[in-house]
N, C-alpha and C positions, 0 to 999 in steps of 0.2 A: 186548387181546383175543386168545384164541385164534386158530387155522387150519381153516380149515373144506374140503369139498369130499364132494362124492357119486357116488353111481354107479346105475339101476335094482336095484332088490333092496326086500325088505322088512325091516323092524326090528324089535326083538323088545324085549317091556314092560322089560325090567329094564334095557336100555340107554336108557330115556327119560327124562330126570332131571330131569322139569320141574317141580321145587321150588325156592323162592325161599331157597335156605337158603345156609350158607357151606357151600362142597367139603370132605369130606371128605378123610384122608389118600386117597394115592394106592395103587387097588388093582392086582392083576397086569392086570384087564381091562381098566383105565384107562391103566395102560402100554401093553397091546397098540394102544389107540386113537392115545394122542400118538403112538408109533411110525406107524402109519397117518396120521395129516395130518402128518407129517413124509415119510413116502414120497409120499404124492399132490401137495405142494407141490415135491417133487424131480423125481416121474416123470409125475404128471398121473393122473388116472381109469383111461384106459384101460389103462394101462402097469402099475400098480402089482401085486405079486403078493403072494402069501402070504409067501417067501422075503425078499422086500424088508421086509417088514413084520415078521418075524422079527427078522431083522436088525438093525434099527434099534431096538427093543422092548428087545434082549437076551433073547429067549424062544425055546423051540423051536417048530416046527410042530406039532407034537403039542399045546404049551400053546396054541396059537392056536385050533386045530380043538374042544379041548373045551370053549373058550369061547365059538368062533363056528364053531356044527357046520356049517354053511351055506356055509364055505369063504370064500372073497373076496366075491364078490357080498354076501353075509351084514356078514362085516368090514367093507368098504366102506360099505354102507347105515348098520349099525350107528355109524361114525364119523358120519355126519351128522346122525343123531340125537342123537348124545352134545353135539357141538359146537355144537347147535342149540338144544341146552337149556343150556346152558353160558351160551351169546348170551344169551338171556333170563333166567339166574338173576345175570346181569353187570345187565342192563338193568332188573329189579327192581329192586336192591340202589340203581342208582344214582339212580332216582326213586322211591323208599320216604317219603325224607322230605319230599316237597313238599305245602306247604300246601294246595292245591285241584287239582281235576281239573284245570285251564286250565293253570296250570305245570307238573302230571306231563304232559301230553303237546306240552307247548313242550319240556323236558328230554327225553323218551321219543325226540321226533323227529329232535333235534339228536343227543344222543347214538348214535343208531343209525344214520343214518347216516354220523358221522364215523367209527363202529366197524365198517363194513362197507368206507368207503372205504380203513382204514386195514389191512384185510385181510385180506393177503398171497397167503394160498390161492386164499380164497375170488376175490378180482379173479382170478385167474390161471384159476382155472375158468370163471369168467362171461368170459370172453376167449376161450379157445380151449375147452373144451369144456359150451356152454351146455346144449346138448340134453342130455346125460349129465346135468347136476344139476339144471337144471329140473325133474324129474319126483318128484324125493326133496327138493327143497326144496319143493314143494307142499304133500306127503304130510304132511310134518312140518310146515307152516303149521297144516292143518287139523289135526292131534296138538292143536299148543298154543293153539290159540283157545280153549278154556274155560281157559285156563291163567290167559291175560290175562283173559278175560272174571271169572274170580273174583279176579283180583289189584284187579280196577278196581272190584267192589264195594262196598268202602266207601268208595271214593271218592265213588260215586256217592250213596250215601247220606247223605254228608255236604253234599253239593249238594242232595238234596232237603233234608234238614232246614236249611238256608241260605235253600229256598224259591228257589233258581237250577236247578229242574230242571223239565221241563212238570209241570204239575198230573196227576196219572196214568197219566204212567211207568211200567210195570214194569222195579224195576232190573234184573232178568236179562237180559231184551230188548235193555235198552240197554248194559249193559255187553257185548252179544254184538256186537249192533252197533258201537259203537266200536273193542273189539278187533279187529272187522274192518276197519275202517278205518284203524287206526295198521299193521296187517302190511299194507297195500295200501301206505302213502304208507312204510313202510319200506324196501318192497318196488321200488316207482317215482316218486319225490319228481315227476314231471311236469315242470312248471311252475316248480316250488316251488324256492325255494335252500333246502333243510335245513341247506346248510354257515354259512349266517348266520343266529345266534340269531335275531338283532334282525330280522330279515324274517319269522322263523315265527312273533313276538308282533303284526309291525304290521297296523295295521288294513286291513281287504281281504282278509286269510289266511284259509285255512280252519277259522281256530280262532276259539271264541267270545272276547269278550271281556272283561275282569274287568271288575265293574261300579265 
């Protein structure tokens, strides 16, 4: 998995990549970004500057600013929405082919948390500066919830036509709900071991189970 990390600022539509699709080649914008979670996992949030992120890019100030006219605050923000969508276009891909709702989010849950524990940035910012990324990993929850809520779709439809979904459902409702429920338990496993499969399947869990 990528590097993630944020700063207050807002993000702008064409940095939000939240398509389930494979990355394209890599553009200059996209360079100036990896440069950016390469300086915030060097310097941290509040340290990072234009210059640094220049630097590490291979680009000048000038390329930076007329991509992100907004300056640092802009740049920063923008990194966390790119690497956010990034998380998620990883976390599709890797529960795309499960047979039923119940195993895509036994997968969804294991996999996402061992791809958060596994980092680097992103622990280093929830470490020392939480308040700073709190506020833009919010932002960008609520971005991708219809993201999930229409990835889960046909899942859900395949559960009602299975006759495993209540009588009267509407799928939108519930795949809204759900998605909010898998970025909450992403977000704070609780309780929960997500780092053991076989505890997010057994019985007692917050997941239903296969009949």
């Amino acid at each position: 998995m990528g590097e993630t990390g944020g700063i207050t600022g807002r993000s702008t539509p064409e940095s939000l990549p939240y398509a389930w699709a494979v990355e394209s080649p890599i553009t200059v914008r996209e360079r100036v970004l990896e440069g950016a979670l390469v300086c915030i996992g060097r310097y941290g949030l509040a340290r990072t500057t234009v210059d640094d992120v220049a630097s590490a890019s291979g680009v000048s100030r000038a390329t930076i600013y007329r991509h992100f006219p907004g300056g640092r605050e802009q740049l920063v923000a923008d990194t966390v929405a790119w690497e956010t969508g990034r998380f998620f276009a990883r976390l599709g891909q890797a529960v795309a082919g499960a047979p039923d709702l119940c195993v895509l989010l036994e997968d969804a849950l294991v996999f996402a948390r061992k791809s958060l524990a596994e980092h680097v940035v992103f622990q280093r910012v929830v470490d020392t500066e939480p308040a700073r990324l709190l506020p833009l990993i919010t932002v960008e929850a609520n971005r991708i919830l219809p993201m999930i809520g229409g990835f889960l779709v046909p899942f859900l439809e395949r559960e009602r036509d299975a006759g495993r979904l209540r009588a009267g459902a509407e799928i939108g409702h519930t795949a809204d709900y759900v998605a909010r429920m898998v970025l909450s338990c992403i977000g704070a496993d609780g309780v929960y071991d997500f780092d053991d499969p076989a505890g997010v399947m057994a019985p007692g869990t917050i997941l239903p189970q296969h009949p």
